[in-house]
One Martini backbone bead per residue (centre of mass of N, CA, C, O) as a GRO file, in nm:
protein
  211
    1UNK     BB    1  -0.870  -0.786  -1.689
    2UNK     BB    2  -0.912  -1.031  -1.496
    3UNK     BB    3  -0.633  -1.151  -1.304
    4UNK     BB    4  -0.404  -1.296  -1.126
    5UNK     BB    5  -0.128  -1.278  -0.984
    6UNK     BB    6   0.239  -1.207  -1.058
    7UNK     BB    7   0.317  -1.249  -0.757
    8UNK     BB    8   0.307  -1.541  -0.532
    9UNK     BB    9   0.253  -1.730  -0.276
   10UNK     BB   10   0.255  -2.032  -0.143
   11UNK     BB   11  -0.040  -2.251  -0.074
   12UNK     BB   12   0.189  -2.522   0.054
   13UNK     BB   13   0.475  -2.332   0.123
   14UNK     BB   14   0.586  -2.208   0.367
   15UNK     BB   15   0.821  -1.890   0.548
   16UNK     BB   16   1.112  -1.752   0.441
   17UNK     BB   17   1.255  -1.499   0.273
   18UNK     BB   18   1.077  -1.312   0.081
   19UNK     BB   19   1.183  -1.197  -0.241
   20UNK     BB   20   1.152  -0.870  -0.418
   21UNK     BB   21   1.397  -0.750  -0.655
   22UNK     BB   22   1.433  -0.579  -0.934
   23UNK     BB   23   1.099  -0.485  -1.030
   24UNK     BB   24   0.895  -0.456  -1.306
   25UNK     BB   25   0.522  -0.392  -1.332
   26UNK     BB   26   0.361  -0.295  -1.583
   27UNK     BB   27   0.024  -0.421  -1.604
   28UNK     BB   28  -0.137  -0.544  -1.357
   29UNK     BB   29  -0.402  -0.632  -1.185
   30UNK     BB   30  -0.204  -0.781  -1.016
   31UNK     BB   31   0.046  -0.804  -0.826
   32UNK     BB   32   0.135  -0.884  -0.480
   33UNK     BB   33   0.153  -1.185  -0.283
   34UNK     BB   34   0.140  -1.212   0.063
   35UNK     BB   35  -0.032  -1.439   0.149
   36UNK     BB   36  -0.190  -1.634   0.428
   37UNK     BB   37   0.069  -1.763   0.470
   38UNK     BB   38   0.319  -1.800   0.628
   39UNK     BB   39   0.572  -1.570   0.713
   40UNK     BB   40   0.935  -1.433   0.725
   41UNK     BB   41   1.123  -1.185   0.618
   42UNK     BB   42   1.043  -0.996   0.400
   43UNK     BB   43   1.164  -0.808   0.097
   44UNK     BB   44   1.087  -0.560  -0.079
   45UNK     BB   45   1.291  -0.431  -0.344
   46UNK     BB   46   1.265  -0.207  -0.648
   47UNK     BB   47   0.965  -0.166  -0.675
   48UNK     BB   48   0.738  -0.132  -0.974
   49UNK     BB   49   0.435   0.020  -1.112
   50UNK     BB   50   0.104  -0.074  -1.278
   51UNK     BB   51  -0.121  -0.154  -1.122
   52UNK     BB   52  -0.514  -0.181  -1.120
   53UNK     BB   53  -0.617  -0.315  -0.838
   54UNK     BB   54  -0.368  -0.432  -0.683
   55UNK     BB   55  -0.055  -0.425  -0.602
   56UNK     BB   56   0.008  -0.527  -0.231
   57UNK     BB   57  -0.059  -0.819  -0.033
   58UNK     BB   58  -0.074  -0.864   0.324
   59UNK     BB   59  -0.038  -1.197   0.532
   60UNK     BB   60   0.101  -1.337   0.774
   61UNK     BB   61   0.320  -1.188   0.979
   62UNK     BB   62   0.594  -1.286   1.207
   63UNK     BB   63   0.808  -1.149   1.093
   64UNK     BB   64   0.987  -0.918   0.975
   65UNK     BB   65   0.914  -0.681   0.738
   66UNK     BB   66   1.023  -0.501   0.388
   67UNK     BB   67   0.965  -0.197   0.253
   68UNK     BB   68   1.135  -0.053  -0.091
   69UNK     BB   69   1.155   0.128  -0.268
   70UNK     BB   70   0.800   0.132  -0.376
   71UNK     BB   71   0.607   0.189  -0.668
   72UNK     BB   72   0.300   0.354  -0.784
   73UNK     BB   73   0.203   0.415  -1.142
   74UNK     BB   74   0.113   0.526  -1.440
   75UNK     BB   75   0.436   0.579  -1.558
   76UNK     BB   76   0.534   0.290  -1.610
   77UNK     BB   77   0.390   0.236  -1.822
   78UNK     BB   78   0.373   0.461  -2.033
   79UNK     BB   79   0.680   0.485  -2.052
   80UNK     BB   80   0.782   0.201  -2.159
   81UNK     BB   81   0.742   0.130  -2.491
   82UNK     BB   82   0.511  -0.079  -2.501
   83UNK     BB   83   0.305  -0.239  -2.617
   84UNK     BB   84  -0.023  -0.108  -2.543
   85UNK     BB   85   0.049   0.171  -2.419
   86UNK     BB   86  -0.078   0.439  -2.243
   87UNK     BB   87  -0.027   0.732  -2.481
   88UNK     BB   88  -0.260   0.897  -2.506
   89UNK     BB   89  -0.515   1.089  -2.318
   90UNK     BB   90  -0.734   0.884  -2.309
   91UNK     BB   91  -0.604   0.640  -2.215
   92UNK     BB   92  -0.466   0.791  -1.974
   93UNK     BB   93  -0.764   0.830  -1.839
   94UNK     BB   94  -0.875   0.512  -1.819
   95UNK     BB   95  -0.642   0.448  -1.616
   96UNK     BB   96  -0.721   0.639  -1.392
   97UNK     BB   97  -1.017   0.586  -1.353
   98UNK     BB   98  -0.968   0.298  -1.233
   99UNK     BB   99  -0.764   0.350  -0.995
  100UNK     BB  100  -0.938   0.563  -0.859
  101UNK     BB  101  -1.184   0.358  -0.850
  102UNK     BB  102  -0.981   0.051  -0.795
  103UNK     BB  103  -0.747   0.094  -0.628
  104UNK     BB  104  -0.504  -0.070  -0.458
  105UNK     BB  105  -0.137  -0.064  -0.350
  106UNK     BB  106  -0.188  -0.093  -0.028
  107UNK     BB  107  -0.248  -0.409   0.155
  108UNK     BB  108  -0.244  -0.473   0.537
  109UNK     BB  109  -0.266  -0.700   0.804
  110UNK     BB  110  -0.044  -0.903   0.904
  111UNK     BB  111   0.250  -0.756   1.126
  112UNK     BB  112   0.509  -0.812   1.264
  113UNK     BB  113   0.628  -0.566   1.166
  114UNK     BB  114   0.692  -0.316   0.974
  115UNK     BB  115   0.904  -0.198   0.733
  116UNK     BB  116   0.893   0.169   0.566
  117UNK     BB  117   1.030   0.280   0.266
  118UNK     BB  118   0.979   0.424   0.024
  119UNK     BB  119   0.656   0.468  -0.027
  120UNK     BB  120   0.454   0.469  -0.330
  121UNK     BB  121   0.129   0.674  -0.467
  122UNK     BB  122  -0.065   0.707  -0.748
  123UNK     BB  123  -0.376   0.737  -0.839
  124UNK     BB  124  -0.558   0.594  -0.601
  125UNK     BB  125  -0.815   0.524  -0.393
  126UNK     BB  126  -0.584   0.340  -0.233
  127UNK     BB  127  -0.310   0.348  -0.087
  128UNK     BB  128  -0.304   0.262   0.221
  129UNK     BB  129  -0.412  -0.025   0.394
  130UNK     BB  130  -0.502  -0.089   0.749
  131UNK     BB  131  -0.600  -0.456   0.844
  132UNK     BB  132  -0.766  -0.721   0.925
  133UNK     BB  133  -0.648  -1.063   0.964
  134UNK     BB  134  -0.672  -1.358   1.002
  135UNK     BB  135  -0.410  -1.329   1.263
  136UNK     BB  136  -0.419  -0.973   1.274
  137UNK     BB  137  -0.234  -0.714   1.320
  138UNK     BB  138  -0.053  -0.420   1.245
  139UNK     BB  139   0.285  -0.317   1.318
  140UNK     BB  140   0.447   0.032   1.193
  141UNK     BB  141   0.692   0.192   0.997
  142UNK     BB  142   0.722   0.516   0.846
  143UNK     BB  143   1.002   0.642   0.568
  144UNK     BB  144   0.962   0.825   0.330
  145UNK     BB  145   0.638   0.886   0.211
  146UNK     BB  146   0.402   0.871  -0.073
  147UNK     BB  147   0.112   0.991  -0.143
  148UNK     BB  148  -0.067   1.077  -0.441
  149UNK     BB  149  -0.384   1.142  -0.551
  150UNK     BB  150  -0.581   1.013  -0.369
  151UNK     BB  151  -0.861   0.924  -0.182
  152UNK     BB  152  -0.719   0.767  -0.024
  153UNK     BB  153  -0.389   0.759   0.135
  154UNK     BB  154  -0.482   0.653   0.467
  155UNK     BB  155  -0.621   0.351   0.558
  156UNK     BB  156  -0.723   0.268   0.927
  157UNK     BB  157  -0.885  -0.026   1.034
  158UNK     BB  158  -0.617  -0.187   1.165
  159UNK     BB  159  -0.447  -0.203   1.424
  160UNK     BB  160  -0.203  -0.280   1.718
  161UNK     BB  161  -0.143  -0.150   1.978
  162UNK     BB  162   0.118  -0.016   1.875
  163UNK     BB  163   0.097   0.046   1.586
  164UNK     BB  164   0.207   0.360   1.416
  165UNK     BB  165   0.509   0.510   1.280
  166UNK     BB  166   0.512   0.822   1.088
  167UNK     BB  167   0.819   0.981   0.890
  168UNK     BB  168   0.830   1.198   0.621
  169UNK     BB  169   0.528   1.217   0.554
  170UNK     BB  170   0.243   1.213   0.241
  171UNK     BB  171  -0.109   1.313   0.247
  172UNK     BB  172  -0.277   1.303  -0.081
  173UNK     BB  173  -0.604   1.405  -0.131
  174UNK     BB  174  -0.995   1.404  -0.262
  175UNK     BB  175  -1.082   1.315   0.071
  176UNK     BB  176  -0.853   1.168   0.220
  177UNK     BB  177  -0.525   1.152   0.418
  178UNK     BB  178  -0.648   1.022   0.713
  179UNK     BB  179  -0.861   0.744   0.784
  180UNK     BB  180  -1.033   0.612   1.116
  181UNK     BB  181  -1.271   0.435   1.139
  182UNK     BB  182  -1.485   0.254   1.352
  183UNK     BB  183  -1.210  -0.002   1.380
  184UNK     BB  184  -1.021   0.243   1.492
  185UNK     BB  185  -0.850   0.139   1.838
  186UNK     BB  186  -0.556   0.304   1.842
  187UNK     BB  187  -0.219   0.401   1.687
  188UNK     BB  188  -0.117   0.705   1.529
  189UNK     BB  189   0.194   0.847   1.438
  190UNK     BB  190   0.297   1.190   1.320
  191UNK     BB  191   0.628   1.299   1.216
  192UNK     BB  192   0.667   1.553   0.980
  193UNK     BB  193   0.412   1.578   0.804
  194UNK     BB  194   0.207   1.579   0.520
  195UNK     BB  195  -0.144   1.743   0.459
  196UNK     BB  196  -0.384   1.702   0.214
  197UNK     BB  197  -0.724   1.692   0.153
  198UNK     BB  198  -0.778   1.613   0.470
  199UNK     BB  199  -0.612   1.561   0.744
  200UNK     BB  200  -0.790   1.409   0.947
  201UNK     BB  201  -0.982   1.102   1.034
  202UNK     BB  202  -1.193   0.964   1.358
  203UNK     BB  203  -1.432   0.754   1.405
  204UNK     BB  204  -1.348   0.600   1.633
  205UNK     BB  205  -1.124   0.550   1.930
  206UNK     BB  206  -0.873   0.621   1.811
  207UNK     BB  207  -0.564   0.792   1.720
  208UNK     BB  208  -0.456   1.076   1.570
  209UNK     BB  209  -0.157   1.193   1.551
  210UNK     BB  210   0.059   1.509   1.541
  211UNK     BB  211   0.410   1.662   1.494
   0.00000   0.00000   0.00000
């Protein structure tokens, strides 16, 4: 059932230091919006949780955010023991077919450097989304990340000149793992990766490197 983010930024108070920390996400329709409102200097760090329609949403990030331990994935769900928590295998088939095609986990528009520590999801439609903002796009580190099971599992849109440097991260997909579509004209940088199912497509402009 569609319904609100379970935590989003104000959209009449913008600001700096927006922290979500040692946090579990049960069964969110929408997990965490950060933005479209200006803000800098977030923190996401040891949340968990099985978001069903979209994970973590940011944009307008004017100086560097964080996102640390972020975990998303049918498991917290499952595992919970709480009530109405889907443990038969059939429900548990039917939370899968929905994240798998409607799920996207981590989508992300403008940030100024954006550091990426241990970011993971499962079963997801699209593991990460990087896309343009409304004032502009990001460029970002990203390590020891997992993406698992997902349709794509970095989805390139657009980042900002700077682009992407992922290293000793894992991109596991059941159709692309790492796609740069005709909007993609800048440059992501992949060092000691691992690539499953599709290594890499680029029909833009920009460069998909790997060493």
């Amino acid at each position: 059932v569609p319904y609100p983010w379970a935590i989003k930024t104000s959209e009449s108070v913008a600001g700096d230091n927006y922290t979500v920390h040692n946090v579990t996400l049960v069964n969110p329709y929408q997990g965490i919006k950060v933005g479209p409102e200006w803000h800098e200097l977030h923190t996401i760090r040891n949340v968990f949780g099985s978001p069903l329609k979209a994970g973590l949403w940011i944009d307008t990030v004017t100086d560097i955010g964080r996102l640390i331990e972020v975990d998303f994935g049918p498991r917290w769900w499952e595992e919970s023991g709480l009530p109405g928590a889907p443990i038969s295998q059939e429900e548990r088939a039917a939370v899968g077919a929905f994240t798998s095609s409607e799920g996207i986990a981590f989508d992300m528009g403008r940030s100024d450097w954006e550091y990426l520590y241990r970011v993971r999801a499962l079963g997801y439609s699209i593991g990460f989304r990087f896309r343009a903002g409304e004032q502009g796009e990001t460029n970002a580190v990203m390590f020891g990340s997992d993406f698992t099971g997902c349709g794509t599992a970095l989805l390139i849109q657009r980042l900002n000149g700077i682009g992407l440097s992922a290293t000793g991260c894992s991109f596991d997909a059941t159709e692309s793992a790492v796609h740069g579509p005709a909007s993609f004209s800048t440059i992501a940088q992949f060092n000691a990766c691992t690539f499953t199912s599709g290594a890499g497509m680029a029909t833009g402009a920009g460069s998909l490197l790997a060493s």
